[in-house]
N, C-alpha and C positions, 0 to 999 in steps of 0.2 A: 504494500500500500504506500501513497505518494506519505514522505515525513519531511516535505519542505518545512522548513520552517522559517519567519521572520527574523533575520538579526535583531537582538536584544535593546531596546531604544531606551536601556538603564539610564545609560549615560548623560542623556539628554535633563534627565532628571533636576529639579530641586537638590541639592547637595541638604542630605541629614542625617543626622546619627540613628536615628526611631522611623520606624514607620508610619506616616500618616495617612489612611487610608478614606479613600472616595467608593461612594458605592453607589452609581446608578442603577435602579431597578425598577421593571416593573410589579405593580401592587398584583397581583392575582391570587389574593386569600387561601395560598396552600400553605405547605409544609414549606415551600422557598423563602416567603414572608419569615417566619418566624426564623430560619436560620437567619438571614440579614439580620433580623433585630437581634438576635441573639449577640452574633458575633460585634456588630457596632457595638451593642451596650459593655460586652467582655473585655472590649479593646480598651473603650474609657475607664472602663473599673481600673485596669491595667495602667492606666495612665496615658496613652496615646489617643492621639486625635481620628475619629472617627464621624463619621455621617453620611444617612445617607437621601440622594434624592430621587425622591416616589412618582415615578413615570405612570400615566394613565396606561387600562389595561390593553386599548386599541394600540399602543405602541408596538403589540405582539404582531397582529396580523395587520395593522396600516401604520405603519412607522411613519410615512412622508406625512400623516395628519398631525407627528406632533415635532414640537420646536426642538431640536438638540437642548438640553441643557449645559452651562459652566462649569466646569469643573472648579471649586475653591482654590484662590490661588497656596493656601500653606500644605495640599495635597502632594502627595511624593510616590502614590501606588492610587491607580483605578482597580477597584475588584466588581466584576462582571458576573453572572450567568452566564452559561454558553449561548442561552434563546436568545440573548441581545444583541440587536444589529448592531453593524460597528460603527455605523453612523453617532449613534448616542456617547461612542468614547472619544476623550481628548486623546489629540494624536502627540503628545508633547510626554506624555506618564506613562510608564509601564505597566502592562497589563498583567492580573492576577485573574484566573477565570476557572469555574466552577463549575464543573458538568454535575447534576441532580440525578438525573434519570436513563432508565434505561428503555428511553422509549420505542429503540426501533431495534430492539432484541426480537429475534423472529417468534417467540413464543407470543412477545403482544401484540400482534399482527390480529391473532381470531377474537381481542376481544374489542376490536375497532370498529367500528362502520368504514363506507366508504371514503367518507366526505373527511372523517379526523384521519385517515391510513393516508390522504392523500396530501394534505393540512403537514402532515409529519412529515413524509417524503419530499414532497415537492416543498416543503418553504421554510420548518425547521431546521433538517438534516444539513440542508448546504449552508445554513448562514452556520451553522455548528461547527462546517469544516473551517470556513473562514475564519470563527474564532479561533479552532485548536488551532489553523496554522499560524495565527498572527500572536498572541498570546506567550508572554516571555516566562509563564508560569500555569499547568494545569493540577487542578486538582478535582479528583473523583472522590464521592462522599462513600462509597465502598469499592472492594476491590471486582465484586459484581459489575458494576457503574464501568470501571475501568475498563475490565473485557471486553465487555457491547462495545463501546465507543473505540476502541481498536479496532475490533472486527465489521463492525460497522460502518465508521466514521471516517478518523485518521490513527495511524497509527503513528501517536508522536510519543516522547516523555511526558507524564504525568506519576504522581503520589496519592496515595489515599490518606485521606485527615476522614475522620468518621465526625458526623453531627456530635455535637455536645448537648448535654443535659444538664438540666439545673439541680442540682442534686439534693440542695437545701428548698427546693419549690415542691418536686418529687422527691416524697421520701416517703419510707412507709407510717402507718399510721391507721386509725381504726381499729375495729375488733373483728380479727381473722378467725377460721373454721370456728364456729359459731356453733355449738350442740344442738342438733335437733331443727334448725335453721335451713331453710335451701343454701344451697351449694351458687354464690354469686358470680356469673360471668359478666363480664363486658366487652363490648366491641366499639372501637372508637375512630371512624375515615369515615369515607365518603359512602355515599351510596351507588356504588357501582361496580360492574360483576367482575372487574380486572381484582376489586377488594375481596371477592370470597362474599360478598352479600346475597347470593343467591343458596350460600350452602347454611346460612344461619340458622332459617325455619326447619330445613331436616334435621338436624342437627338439634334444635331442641324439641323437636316431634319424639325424636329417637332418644335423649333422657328424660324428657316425662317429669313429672313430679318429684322435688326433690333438687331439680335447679332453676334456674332461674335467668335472663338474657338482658339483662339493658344494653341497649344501642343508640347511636347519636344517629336518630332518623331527620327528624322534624317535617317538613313536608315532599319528602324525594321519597321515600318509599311509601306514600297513601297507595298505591294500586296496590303493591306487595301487601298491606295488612291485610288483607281478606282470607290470605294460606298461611298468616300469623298462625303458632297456637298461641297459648292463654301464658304460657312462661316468659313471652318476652313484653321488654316493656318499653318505651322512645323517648327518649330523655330530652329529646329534642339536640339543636346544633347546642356544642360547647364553644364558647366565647373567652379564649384565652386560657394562659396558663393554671391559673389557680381553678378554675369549674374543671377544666382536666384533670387533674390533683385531686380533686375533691371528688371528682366520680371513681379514679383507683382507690383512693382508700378507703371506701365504701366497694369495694368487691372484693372476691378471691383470689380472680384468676384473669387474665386478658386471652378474650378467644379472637384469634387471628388469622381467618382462614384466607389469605390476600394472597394473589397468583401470581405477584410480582410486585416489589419495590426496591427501592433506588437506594435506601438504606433502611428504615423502615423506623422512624423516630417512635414512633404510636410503641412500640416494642420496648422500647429503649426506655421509654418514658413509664411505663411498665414495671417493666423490671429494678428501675431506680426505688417505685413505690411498693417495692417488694412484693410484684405479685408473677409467681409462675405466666410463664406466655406459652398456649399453646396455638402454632403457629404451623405454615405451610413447609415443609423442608424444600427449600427450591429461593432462588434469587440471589438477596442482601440477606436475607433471612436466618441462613444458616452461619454467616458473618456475626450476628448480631443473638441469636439465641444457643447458647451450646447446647443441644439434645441430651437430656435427662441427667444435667446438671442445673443447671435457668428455665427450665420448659420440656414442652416435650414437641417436636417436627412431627406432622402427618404428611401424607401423600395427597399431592394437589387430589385437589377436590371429592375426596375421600370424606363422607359424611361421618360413614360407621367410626374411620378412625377417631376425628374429631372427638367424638363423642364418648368413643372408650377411655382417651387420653382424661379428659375430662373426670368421668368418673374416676379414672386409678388418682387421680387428684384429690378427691372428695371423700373417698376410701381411704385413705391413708397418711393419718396426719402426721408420721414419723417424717415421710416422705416429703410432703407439703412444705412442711418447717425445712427440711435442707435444702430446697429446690428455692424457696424463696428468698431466706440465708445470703446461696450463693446468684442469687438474681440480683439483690443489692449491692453485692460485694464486685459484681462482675462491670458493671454500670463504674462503679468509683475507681476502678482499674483504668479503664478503656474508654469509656464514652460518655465521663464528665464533660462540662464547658470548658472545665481548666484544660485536659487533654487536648480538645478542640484547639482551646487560645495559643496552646503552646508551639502546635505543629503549626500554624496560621503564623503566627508571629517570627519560626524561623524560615517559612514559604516570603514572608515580605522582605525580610532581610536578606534574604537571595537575590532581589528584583533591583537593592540597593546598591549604588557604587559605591 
């Protein structure tokens, strides 16, 4: 595969000892959002100058409808998404750029329509290449992410930095295995089948009484309720960090049956609030959950397993207790915000003369 790549425009740089970093994005209310804010706010904690400026979501698919914005002049690193056209970057700073997803891995192919397969192909994929080849720094939020977008993409250098968690926002808390109590699951994304939301209702059709499902529906799954059973229940959308937090420590267990993510924060966040993830074995997944240490992997779209994993959870509170133990423990290891901050911080320092 072509691995041209841009000579490094460090040089041109602001001469400084720290990083200060610029982050043009656009808003589109996912998981991308919250990484930005994360990482700006980690950086000031840190001490370094960070900010970033929030692009309307049309700058995705009609870019010429919105105005370039300024980069501040005490900026000395742009950090990007790879979805952003390059029009939006100052041509004077070096770039840091961030591949999210693995969108055009051929397994996500069958859960597209026409019209997004072709949205991705034809108008994401290439301006992707033209980030990874201009780009004096990539990085992939797992080593999943990484593959695709070699295979896929370009195959140039990039490093894996894993999303960070807030460890002190997620943390465990509540009153777990509860005697006599149903057995609490939650499910926490989007509603959509690429997430495993189609396997939710078998799934608790098949443990029946004795557990229990809340899910963050709100109004995307109205047609779905009607082959609801009576176990599950819609919490509706959650609005930031703390209602997320506050729905894990009110459960057991995070049931995760998603057929594919880019790192899989929802997990992460999870396992911080010490709670078992039982989860898809296939993606970022197996990255982020160790099998029958943190969780336990099913086989995509495998209801029956789901459901067994489940109960051997509910059955066994020896079990329970080590498995959540080390779900906390594994989080503070590997995929705090500090870990996050730290690889970030010696990624800008590389970009620096």
């Amino acid at each position: 595969m072509d691995n041209g790549r841009k000579p490094s425009r460090g040089a041109s740089c602001p001469m400084s000892q720290e990083p200060a970093v610029w982050f043009p994005a656009i808003r589109v209310e996912t998981g991308t959002d919250v990484f930005t804010e994360r990482l700006a706010e980690g950086l000031r904690q840190r001490g370094l100058r960070a900010e970033i400026t929030w692009l309307p979501r049309r700058a995705e698919y009609a870019p010429w409808t919105v105005s370039a914005p300024q980069a501040p002049a005490w900026a000395n690193i742009t950090h990007v998404n790879t979805w952003l056209r390059p029009r939006f970057w100052p041509r004077h700073l070096p770039i840091m750029a961030t591949i999210h997803h693995a969108a055009h891995h051929p397994d996500a192919r069958v859960y597209k329509g026409v019209a997004r397969a072709l949205y991705h192909g034809r108008w994401i994929a290439p301006n992707e290449r033209r980030v990874l080849r201009r780009a004096d720094q990539v990085v992939a939020v797992s080593q999943f992410v990484a593959d695709t977008a070699r295979q896929t993409l370009l195959d140039v250098p990039m490093q894996v930095i894993y999303n960070g968690v807030d460890i002190e926002v997620f943390r465990p808390g509540g009153e777990r295995g509860r005697a006599g109590k149903p057995f609490r699951l939650l499910y926490v994304g989007g509603w959509k089948k690429m997430k495993g939301v189609d396997l939710l209702a078998p799934i608790m059709r098949e443990l029946g009484d004795g557990f229990v499902l809340r899910y963050t529906g709100g109004s995307d799954p109205v047609a779905d309720k009607l082959q609801m059973p009576p176990n599950m229940r819609d919490l509706g959308r959650l609005s930031g960090d703390a209602a997320v937090a506050a729905a894990m420590q009110d459960a057991d267990a995070l049931l995760f049956p998603s057929r594919s993510e880019g790192f899989g924060l929802v997990a992460a966040e999870a396992m911080a609030s010490g709670l078992p993830v039982i989860a898809t074995s296939g993606s970022s997944l197996t990255e982020v959950v160790d099998d029958g240490v943190t969780g336990l992997l099913c086989p995509q779209g495998d209801a029956q397993a789901f459901a067994s994993a489940a109960r051997a959870l509910a059955t066994d509170a020896t079990r329970y207790a080590r498995l959540s133990e080390a779900a906390r423990r594994r989080v503070e290891l590997r995929f705090s915000t500090q870990a996050m901050l730290d690889g970030y911080i010696h990624a800008y320092r590389a970009c620096l003369p």
